[in-house]
VEXFIRO-347983 format. One record per residue (C-alpha): x, y, z; residue in one letter. Coordinates in Angstrom, 2 decimals. Each point is the difference from the previous one (the first is absolute). Layout:
VEXFIRO-347983
[[X, Y, Z], "A"],
...
end
This chain:
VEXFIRO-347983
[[-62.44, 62.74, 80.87], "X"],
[[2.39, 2.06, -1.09], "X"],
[[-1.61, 1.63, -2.54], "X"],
[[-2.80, 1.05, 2.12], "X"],
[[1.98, 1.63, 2.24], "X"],
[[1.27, 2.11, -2.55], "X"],
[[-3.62, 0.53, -1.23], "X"],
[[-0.77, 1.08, 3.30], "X"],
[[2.76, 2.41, 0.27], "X"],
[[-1.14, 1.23, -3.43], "X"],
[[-3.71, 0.50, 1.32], "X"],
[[1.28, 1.69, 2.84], "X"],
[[2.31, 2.75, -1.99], "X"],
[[-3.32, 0.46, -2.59], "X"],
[[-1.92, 0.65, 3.13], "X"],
[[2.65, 2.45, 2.13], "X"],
[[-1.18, 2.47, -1.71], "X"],
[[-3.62, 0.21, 0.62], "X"],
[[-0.48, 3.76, -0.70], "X"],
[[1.56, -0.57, -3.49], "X"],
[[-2.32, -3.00, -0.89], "X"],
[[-3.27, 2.39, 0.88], "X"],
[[1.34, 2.77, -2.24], "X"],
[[0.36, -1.97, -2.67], "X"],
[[-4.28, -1.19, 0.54], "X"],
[[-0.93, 3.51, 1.25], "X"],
[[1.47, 2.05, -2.55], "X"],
[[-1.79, -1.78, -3.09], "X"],
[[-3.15, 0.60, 2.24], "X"],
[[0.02, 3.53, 0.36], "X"],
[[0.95, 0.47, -3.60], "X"],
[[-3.29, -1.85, -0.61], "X"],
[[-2.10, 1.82, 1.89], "X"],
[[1.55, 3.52, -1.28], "X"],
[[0.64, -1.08, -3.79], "X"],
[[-3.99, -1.65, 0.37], "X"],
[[-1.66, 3.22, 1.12], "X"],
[[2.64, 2.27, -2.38], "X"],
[[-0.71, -2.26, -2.92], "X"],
[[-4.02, -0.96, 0.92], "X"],
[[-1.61, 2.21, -2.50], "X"],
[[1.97, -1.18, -3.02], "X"],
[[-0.68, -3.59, 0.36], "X"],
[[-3.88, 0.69, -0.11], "X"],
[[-1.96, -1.14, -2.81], "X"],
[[-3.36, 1.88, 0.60], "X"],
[[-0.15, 3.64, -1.71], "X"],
[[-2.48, 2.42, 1.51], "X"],
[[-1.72, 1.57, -3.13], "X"],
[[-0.21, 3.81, 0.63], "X"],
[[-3.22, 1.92, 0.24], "X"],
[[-0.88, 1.14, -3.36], "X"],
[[-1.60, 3.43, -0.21], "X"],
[[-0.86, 2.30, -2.92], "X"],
[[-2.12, 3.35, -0.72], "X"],
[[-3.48, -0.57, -1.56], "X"],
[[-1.54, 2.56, -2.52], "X"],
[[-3.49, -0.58, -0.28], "X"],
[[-3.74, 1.12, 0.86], "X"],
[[-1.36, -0.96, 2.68], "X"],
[[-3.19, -2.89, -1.08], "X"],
[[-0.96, -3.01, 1.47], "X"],
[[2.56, -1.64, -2.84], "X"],
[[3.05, 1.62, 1.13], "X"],
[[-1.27, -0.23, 3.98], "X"],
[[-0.17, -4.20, -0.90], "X"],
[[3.64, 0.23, -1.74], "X"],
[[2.07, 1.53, 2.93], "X"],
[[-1.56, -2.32, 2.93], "X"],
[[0.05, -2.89, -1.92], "X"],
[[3.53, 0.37, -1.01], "X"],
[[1.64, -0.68, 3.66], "X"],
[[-0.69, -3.27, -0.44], "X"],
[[2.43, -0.10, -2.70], "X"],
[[2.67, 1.48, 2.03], "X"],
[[-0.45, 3.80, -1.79], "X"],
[[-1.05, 3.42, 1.73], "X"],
[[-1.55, 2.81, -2.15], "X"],
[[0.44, 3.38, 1.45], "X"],
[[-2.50, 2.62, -2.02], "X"],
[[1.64, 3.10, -1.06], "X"],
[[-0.13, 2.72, -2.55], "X"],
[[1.50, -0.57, -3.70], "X"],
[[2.62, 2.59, 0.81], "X"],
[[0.49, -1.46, 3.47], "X"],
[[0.32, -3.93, -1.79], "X"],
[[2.75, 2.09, -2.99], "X"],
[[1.60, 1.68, 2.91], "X"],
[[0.96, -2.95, 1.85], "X"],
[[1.44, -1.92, -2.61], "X"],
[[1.67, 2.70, -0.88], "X"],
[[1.50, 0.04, 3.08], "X"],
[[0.10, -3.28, 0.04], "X"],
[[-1.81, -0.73, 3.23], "X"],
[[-2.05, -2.38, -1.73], "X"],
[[0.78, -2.77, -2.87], "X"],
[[-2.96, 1.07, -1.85], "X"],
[[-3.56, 1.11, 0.22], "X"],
[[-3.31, -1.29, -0.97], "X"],
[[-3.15, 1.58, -1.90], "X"],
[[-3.21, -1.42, 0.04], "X"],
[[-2.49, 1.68, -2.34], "X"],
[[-2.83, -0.85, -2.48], "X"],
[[3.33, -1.43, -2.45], "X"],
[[0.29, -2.78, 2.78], "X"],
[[3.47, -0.49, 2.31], "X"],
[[3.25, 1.97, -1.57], "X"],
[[3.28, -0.32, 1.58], "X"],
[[2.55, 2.84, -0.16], "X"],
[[3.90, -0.85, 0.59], "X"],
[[3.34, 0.49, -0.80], "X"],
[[0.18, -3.40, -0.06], "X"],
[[-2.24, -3.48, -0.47], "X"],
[[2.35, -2.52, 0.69], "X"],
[[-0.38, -0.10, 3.76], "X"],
[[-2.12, -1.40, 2.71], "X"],
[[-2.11, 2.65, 0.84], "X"],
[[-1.11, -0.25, -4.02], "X"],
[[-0.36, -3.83, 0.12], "X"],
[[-2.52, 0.16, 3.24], "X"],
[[-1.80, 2.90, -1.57], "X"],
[[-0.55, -1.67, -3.38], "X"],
[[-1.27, -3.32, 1.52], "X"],
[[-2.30, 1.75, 2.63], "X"],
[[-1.38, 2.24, -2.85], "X"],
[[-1.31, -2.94, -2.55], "X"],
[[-1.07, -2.13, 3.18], "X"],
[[-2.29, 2.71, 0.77], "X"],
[[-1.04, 1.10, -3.57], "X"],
[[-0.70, -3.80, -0.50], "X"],
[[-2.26, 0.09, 3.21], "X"],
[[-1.83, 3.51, -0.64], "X"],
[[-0.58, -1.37, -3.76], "X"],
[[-1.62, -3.43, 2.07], "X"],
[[-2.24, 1.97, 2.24], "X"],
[[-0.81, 2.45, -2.88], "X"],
[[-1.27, -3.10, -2.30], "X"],
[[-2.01, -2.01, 2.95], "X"],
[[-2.09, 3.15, 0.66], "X"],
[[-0.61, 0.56, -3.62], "X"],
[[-1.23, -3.64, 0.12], "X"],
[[-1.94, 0.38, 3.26], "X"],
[[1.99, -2.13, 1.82], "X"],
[[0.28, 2.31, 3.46], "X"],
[[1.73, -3.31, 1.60], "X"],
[[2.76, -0.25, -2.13], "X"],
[[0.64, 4.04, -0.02], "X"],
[[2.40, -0.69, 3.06], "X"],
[[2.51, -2.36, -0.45], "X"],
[[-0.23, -3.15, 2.40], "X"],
[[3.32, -0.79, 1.85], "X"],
[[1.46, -3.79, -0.66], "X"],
[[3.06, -2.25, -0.51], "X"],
[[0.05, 0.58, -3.58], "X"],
[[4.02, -0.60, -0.09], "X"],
[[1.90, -2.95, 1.71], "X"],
[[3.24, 0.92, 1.25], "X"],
[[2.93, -1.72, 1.26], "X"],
[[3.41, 0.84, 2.07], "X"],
[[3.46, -0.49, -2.04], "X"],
[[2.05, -2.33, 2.35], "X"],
[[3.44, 1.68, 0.06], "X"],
[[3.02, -1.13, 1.24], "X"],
[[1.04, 0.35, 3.42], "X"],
[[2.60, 2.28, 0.63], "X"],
[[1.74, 1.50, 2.95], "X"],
[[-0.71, 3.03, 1.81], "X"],
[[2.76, 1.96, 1.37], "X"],
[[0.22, -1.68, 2.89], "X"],
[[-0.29, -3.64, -1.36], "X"],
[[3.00, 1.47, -2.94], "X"],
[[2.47, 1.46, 2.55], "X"],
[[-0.92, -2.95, 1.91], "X"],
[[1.84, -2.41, -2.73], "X"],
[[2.70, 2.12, -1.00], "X"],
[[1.01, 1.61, 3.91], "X"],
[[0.11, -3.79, 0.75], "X"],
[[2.30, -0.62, -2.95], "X"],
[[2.18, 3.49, 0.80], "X"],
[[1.03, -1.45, 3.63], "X"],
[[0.73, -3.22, -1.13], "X"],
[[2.57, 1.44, -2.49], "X"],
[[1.47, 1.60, 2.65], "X"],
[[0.25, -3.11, 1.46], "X"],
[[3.27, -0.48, -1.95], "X"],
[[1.35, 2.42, 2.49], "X"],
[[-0.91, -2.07, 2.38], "X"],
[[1.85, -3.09, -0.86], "X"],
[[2.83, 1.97, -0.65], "X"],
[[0.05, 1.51, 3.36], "X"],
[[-0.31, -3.88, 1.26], "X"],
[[2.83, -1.21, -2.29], "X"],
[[2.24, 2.96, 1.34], "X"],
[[-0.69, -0.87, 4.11], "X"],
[[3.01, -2.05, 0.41], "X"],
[[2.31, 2.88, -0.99], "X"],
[[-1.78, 2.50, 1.40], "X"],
[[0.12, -1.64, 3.39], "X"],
[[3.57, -1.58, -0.86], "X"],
[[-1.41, -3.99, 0.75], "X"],
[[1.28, -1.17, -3.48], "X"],
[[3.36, -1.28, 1.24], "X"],
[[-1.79, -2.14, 2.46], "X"],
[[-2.33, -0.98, -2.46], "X"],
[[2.74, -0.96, -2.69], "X"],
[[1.15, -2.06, 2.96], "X"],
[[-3.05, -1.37, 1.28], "X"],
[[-0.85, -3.51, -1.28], "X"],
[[-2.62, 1.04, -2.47], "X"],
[[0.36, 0.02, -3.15], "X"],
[[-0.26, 3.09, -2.20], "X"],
[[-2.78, -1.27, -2.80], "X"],
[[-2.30, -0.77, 3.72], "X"],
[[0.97, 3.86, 1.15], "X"],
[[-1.47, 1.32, -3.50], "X"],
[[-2.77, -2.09, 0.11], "X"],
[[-0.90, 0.90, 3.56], "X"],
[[0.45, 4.01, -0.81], "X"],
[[-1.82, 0.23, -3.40], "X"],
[[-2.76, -2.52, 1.20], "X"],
[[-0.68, 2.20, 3.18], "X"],
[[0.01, 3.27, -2.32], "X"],
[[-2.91, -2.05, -1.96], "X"],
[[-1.66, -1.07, 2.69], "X"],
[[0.04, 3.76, 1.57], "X"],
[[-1.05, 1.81, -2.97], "X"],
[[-2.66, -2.56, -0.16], "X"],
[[-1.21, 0.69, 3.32], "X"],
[[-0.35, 3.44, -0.33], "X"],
[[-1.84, -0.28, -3.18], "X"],
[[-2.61, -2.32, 1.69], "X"],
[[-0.23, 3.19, 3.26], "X"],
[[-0.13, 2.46, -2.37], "X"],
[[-2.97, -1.43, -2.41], "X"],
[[-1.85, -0.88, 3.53], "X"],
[[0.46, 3.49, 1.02], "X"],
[[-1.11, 1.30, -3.42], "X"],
[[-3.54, -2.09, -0.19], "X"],
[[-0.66, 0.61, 3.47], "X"],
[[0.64, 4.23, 0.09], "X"],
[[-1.01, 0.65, -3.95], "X"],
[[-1.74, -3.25, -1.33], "X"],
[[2.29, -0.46, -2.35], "X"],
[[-1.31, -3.46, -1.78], "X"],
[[2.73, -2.56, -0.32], "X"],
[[-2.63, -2.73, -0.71], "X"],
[[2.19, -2.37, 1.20], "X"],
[[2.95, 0.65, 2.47], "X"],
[[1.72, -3.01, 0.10], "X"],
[[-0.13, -1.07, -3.77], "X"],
[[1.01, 3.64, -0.53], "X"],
[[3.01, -0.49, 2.52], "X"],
[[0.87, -2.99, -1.68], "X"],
[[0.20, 1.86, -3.37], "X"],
[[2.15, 2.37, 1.36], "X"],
[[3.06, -2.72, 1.44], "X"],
[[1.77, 0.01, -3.65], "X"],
[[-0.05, 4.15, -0.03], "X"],
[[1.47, -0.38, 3.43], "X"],
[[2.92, -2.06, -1.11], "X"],
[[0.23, 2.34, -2.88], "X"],
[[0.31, 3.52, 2.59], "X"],
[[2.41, -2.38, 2.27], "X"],
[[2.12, -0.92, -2.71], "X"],
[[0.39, 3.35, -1.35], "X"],
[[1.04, 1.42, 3.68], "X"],
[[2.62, -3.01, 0.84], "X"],
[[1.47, -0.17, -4.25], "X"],
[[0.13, 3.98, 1.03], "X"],
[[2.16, -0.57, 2.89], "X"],
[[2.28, -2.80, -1.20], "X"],
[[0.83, 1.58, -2.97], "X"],
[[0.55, 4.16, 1.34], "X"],
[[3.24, 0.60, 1.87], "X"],
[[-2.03, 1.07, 3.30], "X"],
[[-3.74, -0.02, 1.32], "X"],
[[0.28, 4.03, -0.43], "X"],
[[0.75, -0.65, -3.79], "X"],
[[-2.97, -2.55, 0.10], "X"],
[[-2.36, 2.04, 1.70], "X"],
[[0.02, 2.86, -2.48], "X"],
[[-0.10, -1.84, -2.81], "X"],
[[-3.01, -1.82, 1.47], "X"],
[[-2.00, 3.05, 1.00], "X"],
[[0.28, 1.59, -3.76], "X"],
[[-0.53, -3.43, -1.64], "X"],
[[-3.33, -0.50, 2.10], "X"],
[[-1.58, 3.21, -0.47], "X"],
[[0.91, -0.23, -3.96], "X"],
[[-1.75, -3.67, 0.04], "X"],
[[-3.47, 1.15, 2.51], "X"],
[[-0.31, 2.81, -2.41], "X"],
[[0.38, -1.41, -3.57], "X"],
[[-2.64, -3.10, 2.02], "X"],
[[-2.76, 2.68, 0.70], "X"],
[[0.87, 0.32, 3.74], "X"],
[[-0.25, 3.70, 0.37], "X"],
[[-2.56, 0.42, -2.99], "X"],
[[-1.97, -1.82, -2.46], "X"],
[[2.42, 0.27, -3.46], "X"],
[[-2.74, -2.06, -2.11], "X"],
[[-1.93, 2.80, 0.58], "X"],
[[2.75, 1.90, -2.68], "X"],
[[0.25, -2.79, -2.25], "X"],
[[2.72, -0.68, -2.68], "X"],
[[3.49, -0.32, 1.07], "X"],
[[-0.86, 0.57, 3.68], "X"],
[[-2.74, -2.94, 0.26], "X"],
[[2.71, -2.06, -1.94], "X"],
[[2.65, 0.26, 2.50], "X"],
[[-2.84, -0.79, 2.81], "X"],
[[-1.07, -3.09, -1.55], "X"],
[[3.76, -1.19, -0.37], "X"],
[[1.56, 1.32, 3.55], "X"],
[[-0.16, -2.47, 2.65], "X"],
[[-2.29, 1.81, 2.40], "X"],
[[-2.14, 1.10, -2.57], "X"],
[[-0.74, -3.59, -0.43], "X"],
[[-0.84, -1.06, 3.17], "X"],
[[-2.22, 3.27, 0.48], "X"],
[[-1.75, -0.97, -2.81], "X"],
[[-0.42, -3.48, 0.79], "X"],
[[-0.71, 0.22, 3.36], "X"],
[[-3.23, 2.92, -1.53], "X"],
[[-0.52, -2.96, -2.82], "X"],
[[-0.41, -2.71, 3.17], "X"],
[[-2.02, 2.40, 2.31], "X"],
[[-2.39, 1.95, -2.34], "X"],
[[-0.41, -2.46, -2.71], "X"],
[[1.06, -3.53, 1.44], "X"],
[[2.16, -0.38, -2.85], "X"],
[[3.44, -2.35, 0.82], "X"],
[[1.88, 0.56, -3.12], "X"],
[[1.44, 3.37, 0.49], "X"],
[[1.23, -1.16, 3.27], "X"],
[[1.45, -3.33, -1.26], "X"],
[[2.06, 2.52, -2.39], "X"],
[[0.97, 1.95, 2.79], "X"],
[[1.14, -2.95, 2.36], "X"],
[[2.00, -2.15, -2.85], "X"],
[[2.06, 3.33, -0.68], "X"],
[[0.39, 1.38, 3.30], "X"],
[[0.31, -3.35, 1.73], "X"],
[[2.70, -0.95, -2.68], "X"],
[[2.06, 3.30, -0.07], "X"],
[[0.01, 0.18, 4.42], "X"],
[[1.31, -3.81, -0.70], "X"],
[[2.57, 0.54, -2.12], "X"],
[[1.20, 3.20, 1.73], "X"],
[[-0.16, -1.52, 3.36], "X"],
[[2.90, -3.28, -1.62], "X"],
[[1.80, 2.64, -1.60], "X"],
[[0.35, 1.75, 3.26], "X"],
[[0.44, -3.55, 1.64], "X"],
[[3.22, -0.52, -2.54], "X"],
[[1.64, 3.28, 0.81], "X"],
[[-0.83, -0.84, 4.11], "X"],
[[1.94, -3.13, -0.41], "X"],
[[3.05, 1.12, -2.29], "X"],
[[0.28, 2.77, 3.25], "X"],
[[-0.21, -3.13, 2.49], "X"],
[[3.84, 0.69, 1.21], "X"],
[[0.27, 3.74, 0.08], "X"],
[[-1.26, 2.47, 2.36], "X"],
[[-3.44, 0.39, -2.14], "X"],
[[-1.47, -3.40, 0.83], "X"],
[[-3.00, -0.54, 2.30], "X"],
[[-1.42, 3.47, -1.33], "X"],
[[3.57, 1.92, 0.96], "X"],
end
C-alpha cells in the first residue's frame, strides 16, 4: 500500500505540470509539419524530365513535315530555323545543339554528344530511318497495307518493385519522435530533482519508505511518461500527416528499451553533476550532438563515408534506422540491434545512477535533493 501511495504522489507531480507535458508532444509536431513541407521536395523520387527543344535546318518535304510531328511522341520539339539562326544559338548557347535534315540523312551539330538531348535525338532518328526504310520497301513490293506501320504490344514491360521509403513526412515522423524522447532525459531529471526543488526530501528521508522504492517510483514514472507521450504524439502524427507507423503498439513496444536508455541518461546526469543547472546544460549540448550525428535534423547517409558511419553507430541513428527498416521494409533485425544496445546502455546507466542515489542516502542529496 505503501508503495502506491508514493506512485500516486509520483503520478500526480508528472502530471502538475500539464502545460509542460503538451510542449514536449506539440513541439515535435510542429517541427513535423514545418521540417515535412521545408524538406518535401528532397525526399521525392520522381524527376520531371525537362522539355527538350532544338532548332531544325531543313527543307520543307513531306519527309521532314513526318520527322518533326512524329518526334513529340518521343518527348523532342523541333523548332525550324535558318542555318545561321541554328549556329547563332549555339553560339549563344540558347540551345544544346541543332539539327539538319537534308538529302545526307539526320546530322547533329554540338559542342557536346554526351548528353540527353543527344541520346533522345539519336534513338528517335534510327527509329524513324528504320520505319521510312519499312514503308519505302513495302511500296516497292506493292504491299500498300504494310506501308503504314500497324500499332501493337510488340514489347512486354514490367514495373521494378523498389523499396519503400519514407517521404518527408513519414522521415521526420521517426526521427522528431526519437528527438523528444531524448529530451526526455530532461525530463526525468527534472522528476529526480522535485524533492529539492520543493524542499520534501527531509520528510521523505524520514518517511517510512525506503530509498531503492523512491528511485524506482521516480525513474519508472519518467518511463512511463515519456512513453505516453510517444504513443499521443505518433496518434497525432498519423491522424494530421499520415505518417505510417504500420503498427503503433508493436512500434511502442520497440521503443520501451530507448526509453530507459533517454531516462537513464537524464537521472546518471543528475546524480553524478553537482546541481540540476550543471545537469541541464550538459544535457541540452549532449542531445543535440546525439539527434544530429542520428540523422534527426538531416539525412547524413545521404553524405556517406565518415558521416553515415557515425549514424549507423550513434544510438539514435539506430533506432531511426530501425524503426525506417520495421516500417518501410518490415525488416526486425535493425531494430533488434537497436533495442539490445539501447535497452542495455539505459540499463546500465539507470544502476549506475541507482549506486550513486544510494551511497547519497544520508546526505542532503537523497530522494532527488
Amino acid at each position: 500500500m505503501r508503495a502506491l501511495q508514493f506512485i500516486k504522489k509520483e503520478i500526480l507531480h508528472a502530471f502538475s505540470s500539464p502545460e509542460s507535458l503538451m510542449l514536449m508532444i506539440l513541439f515535435p509536431f510542429a517541427l513535423t509539419l514545418v521540417l515535412g513541407l521545408a524538406f518535401s521536395s528532397s525526399f521525392s523520387r520522381v524527376i520531371k524530365m525537362p522539355e527538350t527543344r532544338l532548332p531544325l535546318v531543313a527543307q520543307g518535304s513531306l519527309q521532314t513535315n513526318l520527322y518533326i510531328s512524329q518526334a513529340a511522341q518521343a518527348g523532342l520539339v523541333f523548332e525550324q530555323a535558318t542555318l545561321e539562326e541554328a549556329q547563332q544559338q549555339l553560339e549563344d548557347r540558347k540551345a544544346p545543339g541543332y539539327v539538319t535534315l537534308d538529302g545526307d540523312g539526320v546530322q547533329y551539330h554540338a559542342r557536346s554528344f554526351g548528353n540527353m538531348e543527344s541520346l533522345l535525338l539519336r534513338t528517335y532518328s534510327r527509329i524513324f530511318a528504320q520505319q521510312a526504310n519499312m514503308t519505302g520497301l513495302a511500296l516497292k513490293a506493292g504491299r500498300l497495307d504494310l506501308a503504314v506501320p500497324k500499332a501493337g504490344n510488340y514489347i512486354a514491360h514490367e514495373s521494378i518493385a523498389l523499396d519503400r521509403e519514407p517521404d518527408s513526412f513519414g522521415y521526420y515522423g521517426i526521427t522528431m519522435l526519437t528527438m523528444i524522447m531524448m529530451y526526455g532525459a530532461s525530463q526525468a531529471m527534472g522528476l529526480m530533482g522535485l524533492e529539492r526543488r520543493e524542499r520534501t526530501d527531509l520528510r521523505l528521508k524520514a518517511s517510512p519508505f525506503s530509498m531503492t522504492g523512491v528511485y524506482l517510483a521516480k525513474s519508472g514514472m519518467s518511463i512511463f511518461t515519456l512513453l505516453v507521450q510517444a504513443l499521443i504524439l505518433m496518434i497525432m502524427n498519423t491522424l494530421a500527416f499520415g505518417v505510417d507507423y504500420r503498427s503503433i503498439p508493436l512500434v511502442l513496444l520497440m521503443l520501451i528499451p530507448f526509453a530507459f536508455f533517454c531516462n537513464g541518461l537524464g537521472i546518471l546526469a543528475y546524480q553524478a553533476a553537482d546541481n540540476e543547472r550543471t545537469a541541464n546544460g550538459f544535457l541540452n549540448l549532449l542531445i543535440v550532438v546525439l539527434v544530429f550525428l542520428g540523422g534527426g535534423y538531416v539525412p547524413l547517409r545521404q553524405f556517406g563515408g565518415l558521416m553515415e558511419k557515425l549514424a549507423d553507430y550513434s544510438p539514435v541513428g539506430m533506432i531511426n534506422q530501425g524503426m525506417i527498416d520495421y516500417i518501410y521494409t518490415n525488416q526486425f533485425s535493425g531494430m533488434l540491434r537497436a533495442m539490445a544496445f539501447t535497452g542495455s546502455l539505459g540499463v546500465v546507466m539507470l544502476l549506475i545512477a541507482y549506486m550513486l542515489y544510494k551511497r547519497e542516502e544520508g546526505s542532503h542529496r537523497v530522494a532527488g535533493a
